[in-house]
N, C-alpha and C positions, 0 to 999 in steps of 0.2 A: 504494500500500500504506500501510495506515496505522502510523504512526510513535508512540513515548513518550518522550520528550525522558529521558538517562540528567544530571539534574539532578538533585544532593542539596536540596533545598530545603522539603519536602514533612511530612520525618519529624520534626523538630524545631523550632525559634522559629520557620522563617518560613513553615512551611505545619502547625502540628500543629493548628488549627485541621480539618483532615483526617481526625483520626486521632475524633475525637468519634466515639460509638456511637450510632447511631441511635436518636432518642428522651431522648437524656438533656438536662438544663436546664443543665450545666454548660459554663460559657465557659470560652476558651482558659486566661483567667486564673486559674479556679478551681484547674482542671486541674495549672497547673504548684504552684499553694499546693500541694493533694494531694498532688506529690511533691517537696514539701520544696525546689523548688527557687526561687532568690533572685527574685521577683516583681520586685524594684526595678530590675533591673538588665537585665528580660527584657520587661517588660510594656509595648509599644510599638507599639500597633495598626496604624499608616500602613507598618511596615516586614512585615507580613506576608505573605504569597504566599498562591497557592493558590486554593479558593474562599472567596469573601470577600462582603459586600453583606451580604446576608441570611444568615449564616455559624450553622451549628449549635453551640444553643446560644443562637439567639436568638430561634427562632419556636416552638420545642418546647410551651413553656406557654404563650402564647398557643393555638394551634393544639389543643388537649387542651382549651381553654376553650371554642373557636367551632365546632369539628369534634366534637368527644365530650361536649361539657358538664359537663367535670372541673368539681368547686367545690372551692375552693380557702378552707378554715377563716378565718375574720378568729383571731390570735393571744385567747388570754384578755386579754394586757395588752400596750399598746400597748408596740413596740420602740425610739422613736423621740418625738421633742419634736415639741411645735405648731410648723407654720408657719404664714407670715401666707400664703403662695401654693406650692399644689404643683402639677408642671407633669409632664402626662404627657406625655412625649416630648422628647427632647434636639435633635430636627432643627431649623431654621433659624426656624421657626416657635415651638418649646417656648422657643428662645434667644432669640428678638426677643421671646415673651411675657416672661419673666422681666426681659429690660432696662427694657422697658418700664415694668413693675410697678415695679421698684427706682426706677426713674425720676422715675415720678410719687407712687409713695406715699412713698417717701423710702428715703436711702440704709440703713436700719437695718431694713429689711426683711427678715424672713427667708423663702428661697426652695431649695427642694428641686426639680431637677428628677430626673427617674427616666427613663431611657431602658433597653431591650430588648440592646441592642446594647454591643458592648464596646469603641465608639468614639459619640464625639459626633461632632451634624453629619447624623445622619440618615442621607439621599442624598447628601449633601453629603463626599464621600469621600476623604479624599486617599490614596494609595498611592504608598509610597515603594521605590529598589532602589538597592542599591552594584553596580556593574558596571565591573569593570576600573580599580577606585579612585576612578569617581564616581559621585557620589550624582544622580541621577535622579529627577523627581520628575513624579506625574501626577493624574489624576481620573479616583474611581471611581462619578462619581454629576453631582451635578447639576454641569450644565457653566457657564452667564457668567451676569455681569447684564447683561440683555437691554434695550436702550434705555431707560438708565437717566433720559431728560429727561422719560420719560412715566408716570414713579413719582409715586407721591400724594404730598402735602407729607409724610406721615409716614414712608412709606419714604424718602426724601432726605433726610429729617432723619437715620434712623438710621446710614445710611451716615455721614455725615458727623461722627455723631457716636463712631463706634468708628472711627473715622478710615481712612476708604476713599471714597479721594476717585480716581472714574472718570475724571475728564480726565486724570489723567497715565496711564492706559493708552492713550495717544497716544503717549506716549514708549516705555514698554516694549512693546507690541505692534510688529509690525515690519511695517506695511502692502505694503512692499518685495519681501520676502522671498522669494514665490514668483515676484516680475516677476524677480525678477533672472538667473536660471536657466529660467525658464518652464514648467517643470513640467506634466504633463497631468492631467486624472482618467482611469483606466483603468475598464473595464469587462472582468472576466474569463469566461471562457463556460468554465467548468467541466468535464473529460473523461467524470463521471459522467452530463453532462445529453447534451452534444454531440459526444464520441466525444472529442475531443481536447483538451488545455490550451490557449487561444488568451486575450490580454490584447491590446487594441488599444484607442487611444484611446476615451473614452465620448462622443458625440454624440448621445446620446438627448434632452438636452435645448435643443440648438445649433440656432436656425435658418439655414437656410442656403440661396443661391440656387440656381438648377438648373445654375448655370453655373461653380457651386464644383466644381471636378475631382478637388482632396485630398480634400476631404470627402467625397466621392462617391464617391472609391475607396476611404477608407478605409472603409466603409458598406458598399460591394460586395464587401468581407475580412471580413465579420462572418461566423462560419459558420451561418448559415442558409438556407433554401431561396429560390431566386430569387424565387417571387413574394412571401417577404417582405419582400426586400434592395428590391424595386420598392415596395411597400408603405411600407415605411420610409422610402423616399426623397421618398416623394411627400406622406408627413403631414408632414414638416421642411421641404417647401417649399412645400407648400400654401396659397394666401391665398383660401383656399375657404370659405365659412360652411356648416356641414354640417347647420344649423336654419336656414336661409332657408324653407324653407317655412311656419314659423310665422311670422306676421307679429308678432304680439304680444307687446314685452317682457318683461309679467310671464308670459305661459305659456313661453316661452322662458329664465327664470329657474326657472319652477314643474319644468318636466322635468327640465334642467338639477342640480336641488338631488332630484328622486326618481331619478336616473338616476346610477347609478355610471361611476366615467371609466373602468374597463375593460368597459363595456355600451356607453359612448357610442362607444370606439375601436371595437368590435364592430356593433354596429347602424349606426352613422350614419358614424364613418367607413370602418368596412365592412374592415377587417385584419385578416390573417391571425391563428388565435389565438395562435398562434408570438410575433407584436409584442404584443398582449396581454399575454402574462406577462413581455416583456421587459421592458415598463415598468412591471408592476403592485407592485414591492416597492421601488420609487424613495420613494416618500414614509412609509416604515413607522420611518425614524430620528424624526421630527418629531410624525406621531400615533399608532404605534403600530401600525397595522395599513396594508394593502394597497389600493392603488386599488378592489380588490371590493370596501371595504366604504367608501369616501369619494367623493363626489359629484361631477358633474361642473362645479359651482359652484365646487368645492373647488379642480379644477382648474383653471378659469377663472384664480383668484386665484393662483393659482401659475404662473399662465402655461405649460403645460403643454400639448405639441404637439396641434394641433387645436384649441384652443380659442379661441385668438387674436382670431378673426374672427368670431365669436359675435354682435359687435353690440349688446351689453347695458350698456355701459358702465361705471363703476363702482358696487363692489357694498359694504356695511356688512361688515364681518370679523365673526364670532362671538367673536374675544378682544378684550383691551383693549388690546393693541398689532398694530398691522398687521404679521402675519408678513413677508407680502411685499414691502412698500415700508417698509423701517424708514428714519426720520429721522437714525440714527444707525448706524455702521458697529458687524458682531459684533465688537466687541476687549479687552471688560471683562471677562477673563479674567487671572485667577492664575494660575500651572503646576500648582498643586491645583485648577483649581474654584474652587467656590462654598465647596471646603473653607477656601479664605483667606479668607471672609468667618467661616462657624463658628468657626473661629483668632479672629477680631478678636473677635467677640462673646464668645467664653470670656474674653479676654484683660481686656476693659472688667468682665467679672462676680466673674474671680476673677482679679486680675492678677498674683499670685504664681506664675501655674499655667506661663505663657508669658511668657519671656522677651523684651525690647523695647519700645518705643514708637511704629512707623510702619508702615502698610503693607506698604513694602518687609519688614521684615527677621521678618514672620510667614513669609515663604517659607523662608526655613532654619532656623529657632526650632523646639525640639524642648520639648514639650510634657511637662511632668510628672505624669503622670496619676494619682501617688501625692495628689498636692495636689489632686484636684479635691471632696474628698469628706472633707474633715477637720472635727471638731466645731467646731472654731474661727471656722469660715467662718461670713459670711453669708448666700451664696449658694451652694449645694452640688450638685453633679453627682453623680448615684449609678447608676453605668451596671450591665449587667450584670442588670438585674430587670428583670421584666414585672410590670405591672399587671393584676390578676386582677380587682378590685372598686374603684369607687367610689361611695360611697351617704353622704347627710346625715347627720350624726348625729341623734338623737330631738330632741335641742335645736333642730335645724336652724341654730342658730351656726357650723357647719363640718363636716368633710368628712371621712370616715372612707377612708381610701386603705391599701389591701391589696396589698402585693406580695410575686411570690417570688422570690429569689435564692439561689443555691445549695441548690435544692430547698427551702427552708424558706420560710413565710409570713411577714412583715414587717408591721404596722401603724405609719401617720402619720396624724395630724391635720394639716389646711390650711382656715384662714379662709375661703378661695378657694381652686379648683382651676380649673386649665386644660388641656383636652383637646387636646394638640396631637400627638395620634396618627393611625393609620391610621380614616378615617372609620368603615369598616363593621364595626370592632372597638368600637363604643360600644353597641349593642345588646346583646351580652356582658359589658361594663364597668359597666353604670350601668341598675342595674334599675329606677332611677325615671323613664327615657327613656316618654314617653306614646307610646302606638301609633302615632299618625298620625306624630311626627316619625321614627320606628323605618322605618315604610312608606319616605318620602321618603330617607333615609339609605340605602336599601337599593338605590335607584333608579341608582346609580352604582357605578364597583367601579375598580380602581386598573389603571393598564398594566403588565405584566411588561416587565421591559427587563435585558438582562443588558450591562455595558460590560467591556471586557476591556481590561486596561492589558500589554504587547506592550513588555521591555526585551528590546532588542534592541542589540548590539558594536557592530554602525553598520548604515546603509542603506542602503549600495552597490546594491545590488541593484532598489529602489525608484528610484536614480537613472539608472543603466542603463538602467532602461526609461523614464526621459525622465516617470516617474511621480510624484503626492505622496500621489496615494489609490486605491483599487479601489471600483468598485462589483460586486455580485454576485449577478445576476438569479437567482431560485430557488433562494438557498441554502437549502445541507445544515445550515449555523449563521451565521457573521457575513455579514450583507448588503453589511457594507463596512467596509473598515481603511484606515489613512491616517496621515500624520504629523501633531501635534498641531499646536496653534496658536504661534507664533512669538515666545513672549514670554520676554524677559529683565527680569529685574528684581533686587531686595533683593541681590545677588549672586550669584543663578543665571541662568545664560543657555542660552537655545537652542540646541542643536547648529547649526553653524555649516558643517560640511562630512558630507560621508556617511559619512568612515570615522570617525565619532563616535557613541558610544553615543547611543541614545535609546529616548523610549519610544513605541514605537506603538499607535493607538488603534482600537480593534474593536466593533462595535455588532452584535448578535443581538437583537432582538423577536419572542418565540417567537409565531407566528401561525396561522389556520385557516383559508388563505384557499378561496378559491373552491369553500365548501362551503356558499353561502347565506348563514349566519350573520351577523349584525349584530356591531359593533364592539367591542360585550360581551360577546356569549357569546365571541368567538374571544378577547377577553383573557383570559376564565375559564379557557378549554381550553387555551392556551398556558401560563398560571402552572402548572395542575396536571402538565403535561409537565415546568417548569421545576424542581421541585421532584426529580423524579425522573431529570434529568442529573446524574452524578456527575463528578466533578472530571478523571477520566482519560474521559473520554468528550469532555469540553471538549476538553482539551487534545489529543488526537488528530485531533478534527474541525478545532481551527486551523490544528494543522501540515498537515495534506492540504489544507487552501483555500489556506495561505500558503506552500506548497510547489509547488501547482500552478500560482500565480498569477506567483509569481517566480521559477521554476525560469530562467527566460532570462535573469535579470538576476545569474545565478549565486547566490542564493539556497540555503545549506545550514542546513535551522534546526536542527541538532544543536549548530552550530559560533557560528552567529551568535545564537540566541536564548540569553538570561543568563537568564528570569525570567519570571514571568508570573501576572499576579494576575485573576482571571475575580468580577469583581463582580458579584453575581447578587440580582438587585431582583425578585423574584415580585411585591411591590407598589410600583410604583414608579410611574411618572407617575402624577399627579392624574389624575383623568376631566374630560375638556374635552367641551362639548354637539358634537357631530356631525351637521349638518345633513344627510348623507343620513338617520342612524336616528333623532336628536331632533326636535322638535317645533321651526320652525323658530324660536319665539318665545324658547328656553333662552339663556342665555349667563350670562357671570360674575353681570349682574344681577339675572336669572330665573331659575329654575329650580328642580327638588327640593331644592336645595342650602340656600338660601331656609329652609327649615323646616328641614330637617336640619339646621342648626346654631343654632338657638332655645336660648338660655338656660334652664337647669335651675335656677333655685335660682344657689345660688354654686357653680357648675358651668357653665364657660363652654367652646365651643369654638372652636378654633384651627386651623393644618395647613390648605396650599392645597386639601386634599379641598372645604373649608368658604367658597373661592373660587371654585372650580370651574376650577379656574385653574393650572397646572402650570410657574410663572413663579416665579423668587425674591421677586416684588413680592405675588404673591399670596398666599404663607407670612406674608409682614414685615404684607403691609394686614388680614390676617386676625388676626395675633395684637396687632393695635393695638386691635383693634374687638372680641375676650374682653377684653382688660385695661379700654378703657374701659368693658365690660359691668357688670365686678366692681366698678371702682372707682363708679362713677356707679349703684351701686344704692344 
């Protein structure tokens, strides 16, 4: 039965972001001005609840721009003083352009960036929760830096230079942590798909001998029908080539990359379609979508049962860094995210705003958000507005930038601008985009990702079942939830035992699967669903997953769950090229991408869209290559 947590949290500071009317342009912030109440003392984005990400209030005017074709008046007289550089977009990308800029052209540069959203950081998210007198902290967006030895010299510079220096998350990461207790990944079989709640170890992706007895029973406890439990058992121990009949490498790559890995487990290794969709939503946290719509090359590289023995040897990755054999261990994580790198970059641009000097001590450092945006500044954050227009002025000396904030129009001037926005909002923006670059921008479109940040009194219940994470073949909403990554640092540390608050972490990528559709259309059709889940519709679907999952491990979420923030990204990952539906030539080098991001004039763009690359390195190497656009004309 589905449940609504009887949680005060919702109707005032830390969910009234909820209470918005559908369609209005007004943020939380605005909201509380209107009624008189103290902004200084309330306005504190990371401790909000509720629905968050993409939070109303911040796509309204956009969306009336690209859906309705609202025009939005440029003011009679400008609002606002000349800058030397305006920056559309406050995410990690609008931030590494601005440092940049300041950088190189010198410290006395003046810099506007203008973000949609009523926190900076983009994806880059942090969310925060007091639970039982502690303070809790997580990520509602872009999660590590990802093999940071294989960053361009100018990403390693920037790091290092707002001082985030990756090797000591050697020290704060706790590589230990899960050997020390041993922990399982669970896979839960759902009572709505399979009649009953069943959680039992997950070995979907364990090779195993035929002579392994545990595994084997636990395999023959899966509830499914016998010939898939034989099935099953026989692709995890398989050292069978299931393309030996082709003899030829490259046609055995060619099939292989048109051939989806839930076609390849269907036709060649011939399983039930039962095993089918048990493994077909395993890889939708990583690209977005489901075995139907990614390759069996795809799976190759991922090492993915069946594929093993293929014969092909190794193969070139489509990104810049090898997903699957990385050089370096995942542990370049903050307890915010990528939100501690946003932290540090605010910090180098406007260092009155956050408190400290070190890495470390951005993890408790409570941000003043009254400072980010004062005339004084040289560098100014102005969150809260959309960009409606940006177009040269007749001089073509600079850049006439149009935005609205609390429903009114705003005009600035910028020597230089930098588009470090959602790619396929530039077509809308900038009416002097030439057709053909317009075409190629169009040629990509963002993944919808919704991350759900889970404060939970403690984890008992997760430990009980000998568990750290769930997987969740054909879910109703999250594919899978689990405890964060195990990092203490600046003076916040990881929960240490179970009956210690924490926060758990939940991934939904709303999908279309096994309805044909390529990789694209099914993100289109997932965002337009994602839009219209409402906050109490979340929150019911988790407690019945996370109800049903750990009901054994004594699991009561009325009692145990404190909080719960549902970060909701409609455009969230960058588009990475997909060798089942791309051309297999595309990658971060090639691609439409290539011409979609051509310099305009003194109009340059930014944002990993402009990579094609959904990496932190991608954001930083993109907004290195607008800023030396601008400056080197």
């Amino acid at each position: 039965m589905k449940k609504k947590l009887n949680i005060n949290r919702r109707d005032f500071v830390n969910g009234f972001a909820l209470s918005l009317a559908a369609g209005t342009s007004l943020s939380p912030f605005e909201l509380l001005a209107k009624d008189n109440l103290t902004a200084r003392n309330i306005y504190y984005p990371p401790a909000m609840t509720g629905l968050r990400g993409s939070h109303k209030g911040s796509f309204e005017v956009a969306h009336a721009v690209a859906w309705s074709g609202v025009k939005f008046d440029k003011p009679k007289h400008q609002t606002d003083g000349e800058y030397d550089l305006v920056v559309v977009g406050g995410g990690l990308s609008g931030l590494s352009a601005a440092y940049f800029y300041r950088q190189r052209h010198g410290s006395n540069a003046k810099i506007l960036i203008i973000d949609n959203h009523d926190d900076f950081g983009g994806h880059a998210k942090r969310n925060e929760f007091m639970v039982d007198g502690k303070k809790l902290i997580g990520y509602g967006g872009s999660q590590s830096i990802d093999s940071p030895a294989t960053y361009s010299v100018a990403a390693k510079k920037l790091l290092k230079d707002v001082g985030v220096f990756t090797d000591r998350f050697y020290d704060y990461y706790d590589q230990d942590y899960f050997k020390k207790s041993n922990p399982k990944q669970g896979i839960y079989f759902s009572s709505h798909l399979y009649g009953k709640d069943i959680v039992l170890e997950n070995l979907l992706r364990v090779n195993i001998s035929k002579d392994d007895n545990s595994a084997i029973e636990i395999l023959n406890s899966y509830p499914i029908a016998e010939e898939s439990k034989k099935a099953l058992i026989n692709l995890l121990t398989s050292k069978k080539n299931y393309l030996s009949d082709i003899s030829s490498r490259t046609k055995r790559i060619e099939l292989m990359r048109r051939t989806s890995y839930s076609d390849f487990l269907r036709k060649y290794v011939q399983v039930p379609e039962e095993i089918v969709k048990l493994y077909r939503d395993t890889h939708r946290g990583l690209w977005g979508v489901g075995w139907d719509a990614l390759s069996t090359l795809e799976a190759y590289k991922a090492n993915q049962p069946g594929t093993t023995y293929l014969n092909i040897g190794a193969t070139e990755s489509n990104n810049a860094h090898n997903l699957y054999e990385r050089g370096e261990p995942y542990i370049f994580h903050f307890p915010d995210g990528n939100a501690g790198l946003a932290r540090a970059l605010v910090r180098q641009l406007i260092p009155d705003s956050i408190p400290g000097s070190t890495m470390e001590d951005l993890v408790k450092a409570k941000v003043d958000y009254d400072g980010l945006d004062l005339s004084s500044l040289k560098v100014r954050i102005r969150l809260n507005s959309t960009v409606v227009n940006v177009e040269h002025d007749t001089n073509q000396k600079s850049v006439n930038v149009t935005y609205v904030n609390n429903g009114e129009s705003h005009w600035v001037k910028g020597k230089h601008v930098i588009m470090a926005c959602y790619n396929n909002m530039l077509p809308h923006l900038c009416p002097e985009l030439p057709l053909d670059q317009r075409k190629a921008l169009d040629y990509a479109t963002k993944i919808p990702l919704v991350y759900i940040s889970i404060a939970v009194r403690n984890w008992r219940a997760l430990s009980n079942l000998g568990l750290r994470g769930i997987y969740i073949p054909q879910p109703k909403l999250m594919h899978s939830f689990g405890l964060d990554f195990p990092v203490s640092m600046g003076g916040y540390n990881f929960t240490q035992n179970p009956d210690q608050p924490t926060v758990l972490h939940g991934t939904h990528v709303p999908t279309d699967p096994d309805t044909g559709l390529d990789h694209r259309q099914q993100a289109i059709n997932g965002r337009r669903r994602l839009y219209e889940i409402s906050f109490d519709e979340f929150e019911r679907d988790i407690i019945e997953q996370m109800e049903g999952s750990l009901k054994g491990g004594g699991f009561d979420a009325e009692r145990d769950i404190a909080a719960l923030t549902v970060n909701r990204w409609p455009h969230g990952y960058a588009w990475e090229y997909n060798d089942y539906s791309d051309p297999a030539e595309y990658n971060p080098y090639n691609g439409p991408h290539i011409k979609g991001r051509e310099k305009i004039g003194r109009i340059s763009i930014a944002n990993s869209d402009a990579s094609a690359y959904a990496y932190v390195d991608g954001a930083i190497d993109a907004a290195d290559r607008a800023v030396n656009e601008q400056l080197n004309d």
